[in-house]
Backbone as a ProteinNet text record, in pm:
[ID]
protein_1_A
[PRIMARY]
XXXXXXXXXXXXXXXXXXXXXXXXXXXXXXXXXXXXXXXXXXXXXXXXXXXXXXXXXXXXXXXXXXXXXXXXXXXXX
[TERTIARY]
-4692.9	-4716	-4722.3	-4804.8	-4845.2	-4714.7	-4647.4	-4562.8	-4612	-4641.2	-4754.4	-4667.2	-4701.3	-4614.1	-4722.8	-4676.7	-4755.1	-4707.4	-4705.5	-4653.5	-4746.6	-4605.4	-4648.1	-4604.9	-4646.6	-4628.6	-4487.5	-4404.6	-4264.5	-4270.7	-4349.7	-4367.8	-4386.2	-4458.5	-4542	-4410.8	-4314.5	-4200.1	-4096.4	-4051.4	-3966.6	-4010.2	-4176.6	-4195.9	-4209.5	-4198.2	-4157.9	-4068.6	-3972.2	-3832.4	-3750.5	-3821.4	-3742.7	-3765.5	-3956.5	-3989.4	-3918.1	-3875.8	-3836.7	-3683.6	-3644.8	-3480.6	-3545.4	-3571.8	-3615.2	-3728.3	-3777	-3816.2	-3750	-3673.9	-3592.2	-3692.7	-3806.8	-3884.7	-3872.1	-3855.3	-3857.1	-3981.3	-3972.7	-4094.9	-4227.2	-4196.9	-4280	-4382.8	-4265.2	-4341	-4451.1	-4415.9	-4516.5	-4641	-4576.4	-4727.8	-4773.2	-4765.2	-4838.6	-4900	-4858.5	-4924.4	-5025.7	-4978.6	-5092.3	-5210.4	-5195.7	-5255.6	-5419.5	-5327.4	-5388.1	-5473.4	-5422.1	-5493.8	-5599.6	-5601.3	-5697.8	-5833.1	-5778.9	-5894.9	-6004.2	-5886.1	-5986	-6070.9	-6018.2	-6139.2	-6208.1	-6232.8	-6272.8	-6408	-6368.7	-6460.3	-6534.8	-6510.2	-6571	-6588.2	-6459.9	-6449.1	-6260.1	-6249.1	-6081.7	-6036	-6083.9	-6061.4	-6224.7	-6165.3	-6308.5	-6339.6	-6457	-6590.7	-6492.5	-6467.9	-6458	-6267.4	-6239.7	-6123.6	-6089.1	-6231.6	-6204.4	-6285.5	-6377.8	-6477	-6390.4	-6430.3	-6374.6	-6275.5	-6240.2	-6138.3	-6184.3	-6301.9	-6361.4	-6497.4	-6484.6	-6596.9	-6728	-6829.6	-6920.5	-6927.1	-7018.6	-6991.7	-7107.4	-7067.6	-7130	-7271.7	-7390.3	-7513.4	-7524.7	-7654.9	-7673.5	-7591.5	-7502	-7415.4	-7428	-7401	-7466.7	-7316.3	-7328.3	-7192.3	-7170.9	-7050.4	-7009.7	-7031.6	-7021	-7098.6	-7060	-6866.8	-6851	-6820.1	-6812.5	-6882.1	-6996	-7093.5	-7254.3	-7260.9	-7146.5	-7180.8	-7084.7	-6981.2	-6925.8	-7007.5	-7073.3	-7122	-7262.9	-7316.5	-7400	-7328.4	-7250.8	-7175.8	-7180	-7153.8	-7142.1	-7270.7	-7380.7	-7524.1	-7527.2
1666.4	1779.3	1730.9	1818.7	1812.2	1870.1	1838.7	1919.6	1959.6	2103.5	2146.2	2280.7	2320.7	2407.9	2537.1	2609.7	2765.4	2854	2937.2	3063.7	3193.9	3305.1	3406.7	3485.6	3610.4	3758.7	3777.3	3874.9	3907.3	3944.9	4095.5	4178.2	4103.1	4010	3954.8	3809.9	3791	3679.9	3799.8	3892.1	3990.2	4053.5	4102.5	4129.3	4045.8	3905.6	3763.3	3779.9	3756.3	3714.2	3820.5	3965.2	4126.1	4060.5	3993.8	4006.6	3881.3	3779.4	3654.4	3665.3	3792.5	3814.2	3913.2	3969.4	4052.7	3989	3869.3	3775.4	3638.8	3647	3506.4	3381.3	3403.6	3305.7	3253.6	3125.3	3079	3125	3113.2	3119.5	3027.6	2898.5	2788.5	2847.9	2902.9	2922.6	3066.4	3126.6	3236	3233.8	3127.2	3083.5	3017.7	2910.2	2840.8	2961	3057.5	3152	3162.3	3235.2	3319	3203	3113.8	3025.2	2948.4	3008.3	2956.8	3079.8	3174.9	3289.4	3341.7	3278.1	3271.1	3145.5	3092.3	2988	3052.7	3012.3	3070.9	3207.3	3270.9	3397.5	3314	3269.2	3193.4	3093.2	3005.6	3019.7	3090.1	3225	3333.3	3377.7	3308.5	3327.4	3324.9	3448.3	3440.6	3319.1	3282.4	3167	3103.3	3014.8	2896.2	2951.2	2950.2	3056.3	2977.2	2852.9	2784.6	2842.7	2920.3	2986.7	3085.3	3176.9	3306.9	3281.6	3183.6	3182	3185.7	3240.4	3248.1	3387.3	3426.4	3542.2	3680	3677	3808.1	3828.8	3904.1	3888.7	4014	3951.1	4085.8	4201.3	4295.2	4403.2	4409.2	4490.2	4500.3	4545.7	4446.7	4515.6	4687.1	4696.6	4838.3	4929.5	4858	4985.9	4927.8	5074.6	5058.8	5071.6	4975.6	4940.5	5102.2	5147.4	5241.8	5247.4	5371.4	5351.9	5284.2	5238.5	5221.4	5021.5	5002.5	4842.9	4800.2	4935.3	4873.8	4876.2	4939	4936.2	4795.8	4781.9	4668.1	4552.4	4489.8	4368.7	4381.6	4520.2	4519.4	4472.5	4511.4	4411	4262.3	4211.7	4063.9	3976	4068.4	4010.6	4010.4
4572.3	4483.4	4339.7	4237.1	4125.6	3987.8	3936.9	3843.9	3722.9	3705.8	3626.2	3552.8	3439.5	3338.9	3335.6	3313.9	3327.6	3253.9	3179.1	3093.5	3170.2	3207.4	3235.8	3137.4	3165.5	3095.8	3161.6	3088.6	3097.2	3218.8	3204.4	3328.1	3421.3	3460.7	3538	3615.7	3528.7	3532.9	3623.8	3602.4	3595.3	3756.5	3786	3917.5	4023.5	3992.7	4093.3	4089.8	4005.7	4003.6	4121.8	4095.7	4172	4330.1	4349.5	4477.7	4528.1	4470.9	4532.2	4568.7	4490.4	4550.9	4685.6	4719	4807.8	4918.9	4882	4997.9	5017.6	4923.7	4933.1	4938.4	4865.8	4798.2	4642.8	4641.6	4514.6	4425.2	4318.9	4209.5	4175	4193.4	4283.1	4375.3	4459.4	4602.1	4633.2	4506.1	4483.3	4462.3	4350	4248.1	4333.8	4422.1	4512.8	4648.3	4648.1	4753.4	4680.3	4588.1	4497.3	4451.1	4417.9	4358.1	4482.3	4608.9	4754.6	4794.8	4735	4798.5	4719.7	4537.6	4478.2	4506.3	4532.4	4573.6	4721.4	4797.5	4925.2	4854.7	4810.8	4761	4676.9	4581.2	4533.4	4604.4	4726	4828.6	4883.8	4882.5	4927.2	5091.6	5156.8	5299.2	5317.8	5348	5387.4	5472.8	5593.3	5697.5	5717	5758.8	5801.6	5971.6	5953.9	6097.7	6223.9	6233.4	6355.8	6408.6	6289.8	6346.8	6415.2	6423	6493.8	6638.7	6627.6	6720.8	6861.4	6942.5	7068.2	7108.2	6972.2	6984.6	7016	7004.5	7051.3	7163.5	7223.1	7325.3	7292.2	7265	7285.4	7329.8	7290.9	7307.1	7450.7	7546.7	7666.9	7633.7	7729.6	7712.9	7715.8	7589	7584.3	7495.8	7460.4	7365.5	7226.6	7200.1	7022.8	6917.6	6851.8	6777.3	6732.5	6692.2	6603	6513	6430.9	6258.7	6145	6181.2	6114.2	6131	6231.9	6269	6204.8	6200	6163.3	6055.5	5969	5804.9	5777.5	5795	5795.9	5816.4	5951	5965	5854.3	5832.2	5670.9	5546.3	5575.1	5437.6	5418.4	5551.3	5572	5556.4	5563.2	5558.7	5397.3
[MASK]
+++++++++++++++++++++++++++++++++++++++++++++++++++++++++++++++++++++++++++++

């Protein structure tokens, strides 16, 4: 690991500090979530394709997705 200095906002020091007593996560360990969960968006894909593959099975010949499936996978295009 990298040892790197950061300045937050009070508020922003004050609502870690509340959530890390209440998850019993260090402050480190926040910023490194957060810091992980900005990137991958950042990438522009929550998980990598070869992770879901297999987990779902098609939909049976002939049936027509639901409306709200078909606006969804429109999104993805």
């Amino acid at each position: 690991m990298v040892r790197t200095q950061i300045q937050l906002e009070e508020a922003q020091y004050r609502q870690l500090r509340s959530l890390g007593n209440q998850t019993g996560k260090g402050l480190a360990e926040q910023v490194r979530e957060a810091v992980g969960l900005y990137l991958t968006r950042q990438r522009g894909r929550s998980e990598p394709l070869d992770s879901v593959l297999g987990k779902f099975r098609p939909a049976p010949e002939g049936r027509e997705p639901k409306p709200h499936d078909r606006d969804y996978a429109a999104t993805l295009r």
